[in-house]
Structure formats: structure tokens, C-alpha cells
GUBA-986827 format. One line per 5 residues: their letters; for each residue z, x, y of N, C-alpha, C. Coordinates in steps of 0.2 Angstrom, whole numbers, plus 5000, padded with zeros to 4 digits. Atoms other than C-alpha are relative to their C-alpha. Layout:
a> Z,X,Y,Z,X,Y,Z,X,Y  ...
//
This chain:
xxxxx> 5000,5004,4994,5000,5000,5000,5000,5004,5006  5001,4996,4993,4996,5007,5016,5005,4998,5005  4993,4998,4997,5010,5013,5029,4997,4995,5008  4998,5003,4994,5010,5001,5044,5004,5002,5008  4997,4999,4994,5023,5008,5056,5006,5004,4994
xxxxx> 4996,4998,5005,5036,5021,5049,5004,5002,5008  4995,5000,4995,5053,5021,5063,5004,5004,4998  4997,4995,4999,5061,5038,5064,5005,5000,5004  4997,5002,4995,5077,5031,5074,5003,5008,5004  4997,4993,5000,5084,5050,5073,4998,5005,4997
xxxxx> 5005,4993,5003,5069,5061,5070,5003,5006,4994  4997,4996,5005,5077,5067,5055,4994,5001,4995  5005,4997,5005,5067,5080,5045,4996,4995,4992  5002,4999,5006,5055,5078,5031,5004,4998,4992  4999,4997,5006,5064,5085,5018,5009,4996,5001
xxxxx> 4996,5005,5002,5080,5073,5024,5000,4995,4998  5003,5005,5001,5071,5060,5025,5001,4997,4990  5004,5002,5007,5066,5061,5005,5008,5001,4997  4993,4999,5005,5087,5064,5001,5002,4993,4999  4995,5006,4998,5091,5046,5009,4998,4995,4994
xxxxx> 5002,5005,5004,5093,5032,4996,4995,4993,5002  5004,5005,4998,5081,5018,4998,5001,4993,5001  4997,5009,5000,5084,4999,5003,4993,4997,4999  5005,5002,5000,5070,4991,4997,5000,4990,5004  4999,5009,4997,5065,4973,5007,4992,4999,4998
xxxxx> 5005,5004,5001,5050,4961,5006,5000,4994,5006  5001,5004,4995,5045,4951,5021,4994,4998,5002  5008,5004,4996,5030,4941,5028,4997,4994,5005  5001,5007,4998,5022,4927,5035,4996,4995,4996  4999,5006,5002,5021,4911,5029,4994,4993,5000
xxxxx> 5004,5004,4996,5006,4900,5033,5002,4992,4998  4998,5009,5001,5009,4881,5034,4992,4996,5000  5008,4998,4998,4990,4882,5041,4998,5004,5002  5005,4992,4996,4978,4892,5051,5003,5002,5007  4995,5001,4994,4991,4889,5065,5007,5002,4999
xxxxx> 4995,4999,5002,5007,4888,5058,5004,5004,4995  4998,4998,5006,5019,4897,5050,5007,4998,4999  4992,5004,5001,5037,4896,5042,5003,5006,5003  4996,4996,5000,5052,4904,5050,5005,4998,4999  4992,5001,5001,5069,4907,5049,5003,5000,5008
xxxxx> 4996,5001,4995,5082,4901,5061,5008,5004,4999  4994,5000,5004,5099,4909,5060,5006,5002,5010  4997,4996,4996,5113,4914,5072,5002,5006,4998  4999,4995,5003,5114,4932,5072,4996,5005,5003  5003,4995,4994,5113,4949,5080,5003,4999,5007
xxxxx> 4997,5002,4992,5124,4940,5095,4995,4995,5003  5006,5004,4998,5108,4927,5097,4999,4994,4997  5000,5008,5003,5110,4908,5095,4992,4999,4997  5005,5004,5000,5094,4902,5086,4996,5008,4999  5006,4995,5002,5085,4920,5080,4997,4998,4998
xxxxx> 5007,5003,5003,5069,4917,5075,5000,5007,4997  5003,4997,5006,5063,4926,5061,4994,5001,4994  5005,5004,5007,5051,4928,5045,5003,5001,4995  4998,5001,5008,5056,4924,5028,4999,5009,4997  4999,4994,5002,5062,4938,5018,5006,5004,4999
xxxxx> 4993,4998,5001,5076,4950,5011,4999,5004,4995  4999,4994,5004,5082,4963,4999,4994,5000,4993  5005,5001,5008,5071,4967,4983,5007,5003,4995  4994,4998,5006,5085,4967,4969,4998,5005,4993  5002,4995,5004,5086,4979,4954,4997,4997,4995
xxxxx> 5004,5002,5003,5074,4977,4943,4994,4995,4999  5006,5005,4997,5062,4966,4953,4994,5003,5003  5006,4995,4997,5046,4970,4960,4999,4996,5005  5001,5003,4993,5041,4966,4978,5001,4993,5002  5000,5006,4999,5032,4951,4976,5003,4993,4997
xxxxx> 4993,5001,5001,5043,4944,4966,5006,4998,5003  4994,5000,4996,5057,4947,4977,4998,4994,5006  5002,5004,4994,5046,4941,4993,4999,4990,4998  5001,5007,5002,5043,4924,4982,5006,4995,5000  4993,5004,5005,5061,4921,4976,5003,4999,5007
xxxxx> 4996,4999,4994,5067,4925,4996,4996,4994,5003  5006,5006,4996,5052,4912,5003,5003,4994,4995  5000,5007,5000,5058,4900,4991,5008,4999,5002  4992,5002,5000,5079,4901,4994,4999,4998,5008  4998,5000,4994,5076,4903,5013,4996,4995,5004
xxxxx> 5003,5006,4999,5061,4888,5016,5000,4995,4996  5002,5008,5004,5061,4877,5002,4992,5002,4997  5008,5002,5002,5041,4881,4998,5001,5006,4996  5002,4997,5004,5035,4890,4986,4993,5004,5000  5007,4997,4996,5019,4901,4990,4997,5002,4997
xxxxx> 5005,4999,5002,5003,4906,4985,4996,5004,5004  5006,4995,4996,4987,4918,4991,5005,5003,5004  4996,4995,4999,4999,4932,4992,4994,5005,5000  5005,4995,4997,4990,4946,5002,5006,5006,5003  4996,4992,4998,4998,4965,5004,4999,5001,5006
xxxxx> 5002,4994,4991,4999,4971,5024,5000,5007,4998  4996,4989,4998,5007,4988,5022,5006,5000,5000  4995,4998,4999,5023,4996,5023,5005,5001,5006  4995,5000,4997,5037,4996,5036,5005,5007,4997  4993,4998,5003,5049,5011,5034,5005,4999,5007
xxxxx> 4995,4998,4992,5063,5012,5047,5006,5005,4995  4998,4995,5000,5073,5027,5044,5008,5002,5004  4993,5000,4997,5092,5027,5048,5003,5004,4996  4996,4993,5003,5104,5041,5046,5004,5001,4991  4997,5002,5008,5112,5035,5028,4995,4997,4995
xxxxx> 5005,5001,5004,5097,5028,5020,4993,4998,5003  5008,5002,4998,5078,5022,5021,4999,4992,4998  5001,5007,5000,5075,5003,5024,4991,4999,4997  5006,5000,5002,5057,5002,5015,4996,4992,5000  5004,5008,5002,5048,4983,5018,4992,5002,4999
xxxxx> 5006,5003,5002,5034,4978,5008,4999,4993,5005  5001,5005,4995,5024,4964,5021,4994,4998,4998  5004,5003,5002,5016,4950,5013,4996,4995,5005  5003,5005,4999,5004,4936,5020,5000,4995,4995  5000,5006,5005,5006,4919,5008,4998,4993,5003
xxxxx> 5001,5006,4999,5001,4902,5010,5008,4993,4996  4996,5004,5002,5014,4887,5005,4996,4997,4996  5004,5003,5006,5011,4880,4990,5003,4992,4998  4994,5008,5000,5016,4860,4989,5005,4998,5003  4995,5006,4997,5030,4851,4995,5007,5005,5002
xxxxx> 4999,4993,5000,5042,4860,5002,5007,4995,4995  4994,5003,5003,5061,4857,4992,5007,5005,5002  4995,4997,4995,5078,4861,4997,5002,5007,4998  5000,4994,5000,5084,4878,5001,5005,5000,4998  4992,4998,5003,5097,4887,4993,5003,5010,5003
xxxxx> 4998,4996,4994,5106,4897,5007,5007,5004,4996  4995,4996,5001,5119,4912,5002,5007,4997,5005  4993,5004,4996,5137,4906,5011,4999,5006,5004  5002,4996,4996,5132,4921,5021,4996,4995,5005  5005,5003,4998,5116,4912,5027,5004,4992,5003
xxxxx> 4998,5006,4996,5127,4895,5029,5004,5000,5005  4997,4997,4998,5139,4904,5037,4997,5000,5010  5004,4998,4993,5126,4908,5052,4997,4996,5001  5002,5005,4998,5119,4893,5050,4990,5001,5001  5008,4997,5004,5101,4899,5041,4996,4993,5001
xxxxx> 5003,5006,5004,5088,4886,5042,4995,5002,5002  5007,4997,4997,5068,4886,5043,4997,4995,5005  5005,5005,4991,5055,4877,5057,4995,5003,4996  5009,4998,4999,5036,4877,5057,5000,5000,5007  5001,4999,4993,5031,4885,5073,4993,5004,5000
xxxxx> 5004,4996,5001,5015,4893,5078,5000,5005,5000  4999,4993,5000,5010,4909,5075,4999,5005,5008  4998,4998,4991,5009,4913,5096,5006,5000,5002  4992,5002,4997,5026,4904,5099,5002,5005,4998  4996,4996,5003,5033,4913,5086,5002,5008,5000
xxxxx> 4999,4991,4998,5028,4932,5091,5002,4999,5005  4997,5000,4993,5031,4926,5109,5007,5001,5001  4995,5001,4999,5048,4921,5104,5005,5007,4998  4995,4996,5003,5053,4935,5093,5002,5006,5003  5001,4993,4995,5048,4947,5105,5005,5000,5009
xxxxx> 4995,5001,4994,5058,4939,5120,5008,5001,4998  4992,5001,5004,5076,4938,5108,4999,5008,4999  5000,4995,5002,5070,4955,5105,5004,5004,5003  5000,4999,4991,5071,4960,5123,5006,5001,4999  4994,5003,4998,5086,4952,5125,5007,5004,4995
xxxxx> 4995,4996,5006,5096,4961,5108,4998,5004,4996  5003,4997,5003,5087,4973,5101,5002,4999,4990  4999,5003,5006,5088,4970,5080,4996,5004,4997  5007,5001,5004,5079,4976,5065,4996,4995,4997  5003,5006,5004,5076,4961,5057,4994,4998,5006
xxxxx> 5004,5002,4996,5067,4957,5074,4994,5005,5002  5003,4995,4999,5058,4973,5075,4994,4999,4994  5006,5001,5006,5050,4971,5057,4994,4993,5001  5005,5004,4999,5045,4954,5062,4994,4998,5006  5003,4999,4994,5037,4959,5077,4996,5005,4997
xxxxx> 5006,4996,5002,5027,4974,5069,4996,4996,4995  5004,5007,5004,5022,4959,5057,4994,4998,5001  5005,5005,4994,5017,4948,5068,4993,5003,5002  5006,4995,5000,5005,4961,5076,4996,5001,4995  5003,4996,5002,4998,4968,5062,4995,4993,4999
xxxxx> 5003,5006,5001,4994,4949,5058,4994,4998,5002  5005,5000,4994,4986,4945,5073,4996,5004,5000  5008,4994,5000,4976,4959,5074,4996,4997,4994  5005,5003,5006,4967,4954,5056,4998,4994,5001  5005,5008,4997,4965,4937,5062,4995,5000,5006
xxx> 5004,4998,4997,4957,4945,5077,4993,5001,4998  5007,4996,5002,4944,4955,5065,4996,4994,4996  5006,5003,5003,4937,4942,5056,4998,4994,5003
//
């Protein structure tokens, strides 16, 4: 899969880099249509109402897509299809390497209820369909406002997104 944006927050060498343990994620966008997509809603990061895209940990023994499918179905209810690869994301933090895989999916049927971590209910986790303009314009303003990774990843997304919708 091809390297999308690799975030060195503490230009730390090469040769550290490859000591630090991995966090693998899975994240994407969601299409509802040719306009919409799903997001996540949550309080968090200090910011009533984050906006977000679908997505989270890749656990042991699971592979991406996989993960990105099981995280799209707990965190919207839908269950997704025409699963397409973007690229990689690393972001690069003094204790380990946050590595996301970043997919493109379409919803597949009806959506059905979520099943939110007491974490997620906690913060008060829910999805929306918004468009995909609102939703970069938004994620990118909350950005502004609290800087985040989770907002950072969905914002190098977004873009990459955009852009492909551009070239064809």
C-alpha cells in the first residue's frame, strides 16, 4: 500500500523509528452516495460534537480490512462494501508508531444498531450522514480549534479523497 503522509512529530531518526512498537489502525470513508458520507460524532479531545471518520485499532490477529469492517459496523450500524485501499498514514510519536491503513467503502444495506464500547458511550459516540465538503470543512475547523490525531488522520483522508474524486 502506498505511504500517503508519514508525521515525524520529533524528527526522530531512521534507525529509532524501526525500534518503536507499532499501533496498527484502520480508518476511511464511508459513502452513503456520491455526496455523502458516514461520520462519527463523539465528545472528545476538549470538543463538544468531534466530527470524525469511522475507524480504530486493528486487534491481534486481524488484518486491516477486517478490522476497518468490524469498526464501520460497531461505530455506524452499516456494514460496507467496494472496499478500496488509499495508502498509509504513519504518525510517529516518541513511544511508538501509530500506522493507519485508509480505506474508501460504500454501505451496504440498512443500516442496524451500533454497538458502542462504554468508552464510546461514555463520550457520547454516535454517527450522521454529512457531506463530504461539510465534513472536511468541519473537521478541519475543530482541527483549528484543538489540534488532535484522530482529526489530523481524517483530514489527510479527506484530502487524499478529494483529490481522486478530482482526477476522474
Amino acid at each position: 500500500m502506498k505511504t500517503i503522509k508519514v508525521i515525524n512529530e520529533h524528527n526522530l531518526s531512521a534507525d529509532k523509528i524501526n525500534k518503536l512498537p507499532i499501533h496498527k489502525k484502520a480508518r476511511g470513508v464511508v459513502y452513503v452516495d456520491e455526496n455523502t458520507i458516514v461520520c462519527i460524532e463523539e465528545n472528545s479531545h476538549g470538543v463538544i460534537h468531534l466530527l470524525g471518520l469511522p475507524g480504530g485499532g486493528v486487534e491481534k490477529d486481524e488484518d486491516d480490512i477486517k478490522a476497518f469492517r468490524r469498526e464501520v459496523k460497531e461505530e455506524t450500524g452499516y456494514e460496507i462494501e467496494d472496499i478500496v485501499a488509499l495508502g498509509t498514514i504513519e504518525l510517529v510519536k516518541k513511544r511508538y508508531r501509530s500506522i493507519t491503513n485508509c480505506y474508501t467503502a460504500k454501505i451496504k444495506g440498512e443500516i442496524a444498531e451500533q454497538e458502542f464500547t462504554e468508552e464510546e458511550k461514555e463520550i457520547e459516540t454516535r454517527s450522521i450522514n454529512i457531506s463530504i465538503n461539510n465534513a472536511a470543512a468541519r473537521i478541519s475547523e475543530e482541527y483549528d480549534k484543538k489540534p488532535n490525531n484522530n482529526s489530523l488522520r481524517s483530514i489527510i483522508i479527506l484530502k487524499e479523497v478529494m483529490k481522486l474524486n478530482q482526477s476522474k
